[in-house]
N, C-alpha and C positions, 0 to 999 in steps of 0.2 A: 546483297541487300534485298533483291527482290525473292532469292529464298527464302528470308527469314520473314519477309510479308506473305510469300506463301502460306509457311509454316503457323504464321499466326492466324491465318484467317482458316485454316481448312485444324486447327488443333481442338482438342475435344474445349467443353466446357470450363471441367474443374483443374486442367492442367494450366500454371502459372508460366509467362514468360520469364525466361532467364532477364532479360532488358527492364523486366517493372521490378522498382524498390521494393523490398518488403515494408507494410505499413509501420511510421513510425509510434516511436512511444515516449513520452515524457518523462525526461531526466529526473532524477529526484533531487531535488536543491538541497544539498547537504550544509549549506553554508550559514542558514537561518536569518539569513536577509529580510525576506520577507515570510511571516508565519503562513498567510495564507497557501504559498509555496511548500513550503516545510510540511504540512498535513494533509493537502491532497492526496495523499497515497490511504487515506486513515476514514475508513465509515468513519461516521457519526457517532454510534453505539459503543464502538472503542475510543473513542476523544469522551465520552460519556464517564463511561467506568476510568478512565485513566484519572479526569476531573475529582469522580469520587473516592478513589483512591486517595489523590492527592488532599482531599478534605478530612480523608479519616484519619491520616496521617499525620495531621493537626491538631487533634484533640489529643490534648496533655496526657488525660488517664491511659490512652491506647497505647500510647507514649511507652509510660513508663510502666506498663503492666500488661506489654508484648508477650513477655512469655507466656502466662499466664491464659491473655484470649489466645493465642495461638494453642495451645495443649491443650482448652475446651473446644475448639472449633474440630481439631484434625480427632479430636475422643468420639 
Protein backbone atom coordinates (compact mmCIF):
# COMPACT_ATOMS: atom_id res chain seq x y z
CA UNK A 1 0.00 0.00 0.00
CA UNK A 2 2.37 2.49 0.85
CA UNK A 3 4.16 1.78 -2.78
CA UNK A 4 1.26 2.61 -4.51
CA UNK A 5 1.06 6.07 -2.36
CA UNK A 6 4.48 6.45 -3.35
CA UNK A 7 3.84 5.79 -6.89
CA UNK A 8 0.98 8.21 -6.95
CA UNK A 9 2.43 10.99 -5.35
CA UNK A 10 6.10 11.16 -7.13
CA UNK A 11 3.78 9.96 -11.00
CA UNK A 12 3.95 12.51 -13.64
CA UNK A 13 0.79 14.71 -14.28
CA UNK A 14 -1.14 13.34 -17.27
CA UNK A 15 -0.57 9.54 -16.25
CA UNK A 16 -3.94 8.05 -14.72
CA UNK A 17 -4.11 5.70 -11.70
CA UNK A 18 -5.06 2.19 -12.36
CA UNK A 19 -7.29 2.53 -8.72
CA UNK A 20 -9.50 5.86 -10.33
CA UNK A 21 -12.85 4.90 -12.34
CA UNK A 22 -12.89 6.07 -15.62
CA UNK A 23 -15.44 9.05 -15.81
CA UNK A 24 -18.76 7.76 -16.08
CA UNK A 25 -21.44 8.18 -18.90
CA UNK A 26 -25.08 8.12 -19.07
CA UNK A 27 -26.90 5.07 -20.22
CA UNK A 28 -29.21 5.89 -23.01
CA UNK A 29 -32.79 4.83 -21.77
CA UNK A 30 -33.96 2.78 -24.38
CA UNK A 31 -37.14 2.03 -22.88
CA UNK A 32 -39.22 5.46 -23.55
CA UNK A 33 -40.31 5.95 -20.10
CA UNK A 34 -39.61 9.18 -19.96
CA UNK A 35 -39.02 11.37 -23.26
CA UNK A 36 -37.04 13.72 -21.68
CA UNK A 37 -34.67 10.53 -20.99
CA UNK A 38 -35.11 9.17 -24.39
CA UNK A 39 -33.60 12.60 -26.40
CA UNK A 40 -30.81 13.60 -24.35
CA UNK A 41 -28.41 12.02 -26.60
CA UNK A 42 -30.18 14.43 -29.64
CA UNK A 43 -28.88 18.54 -30.18
CA UNK A 44 -31.66 20.52 -30.70
CA UNK A 45 -31.21 21.14 -34.36
CA UNK A 46 -31.80 17.30 -35.04
CA UNK A 47 -35.15 17.14 -32.81
CA UNK A 48 -35.76 20.27 -35.15
CA UNK A 49 -35.48 18.84 -38.53
CA UNK A 50 -36.79 15.41 -37.28
CA UNK A 51 -40.09 17.61 -35.98
CA UNK A 52 -40.10 18.94 -39.63
CA UNK A 53 -39.81 16.03 -41.28
CA UNK A 54 -42.36 14.53 -39.46
CA UNK A 55 -44.75 17.70 -40.61
CA UNK A 56 -43.87 17.34 -44.16
CA UNK A 57 -44.87 13.99 -43.91
CA UNK A 58 -48.33 15.09 -43.23
CA UNK A 59 -49.27 17.08 -46.00
CA UNK A 60 -51.48 14.72 -48.12
CA UNK A 61 -50.07 16.12 -51.74
CA UNK A 62 -46.34 15.05 -50.60
CA UNK A 63 -48.11 12.05 -49.75
CA UNK A 64 -49.23 11.00 -52.67
CA UNK A 65 -46.96 12.52 -55.18
CA UNK A 66 -43.65 11.24 -53.48
CA UNK A 67 -42.35 10.20 -56.49
CA UNK A 68 -42.58 12.85 -58.22
CA UNK A 69 -41.08 15.66 -55.53
CA UNK A 70 -38.37 13.15 -55.01
CA UNK A 71 -37.17 12.72 -59.07
CA UNK A 72 -37.35 16.93 -59.11
CA UNK A 73 -35.31 17.20 -55.88
CA UNK A 74 -32.52 14.42 -56.58
CA UNK A 75 -32.63 16.19 -60.84
Amino acid sequence: MALLRRLAVNAPRGVRMLSTPPPSHDELDLSFNSPKDAFKSKKTSELVRAYLVYQICSINWIVENNDMVSESILS
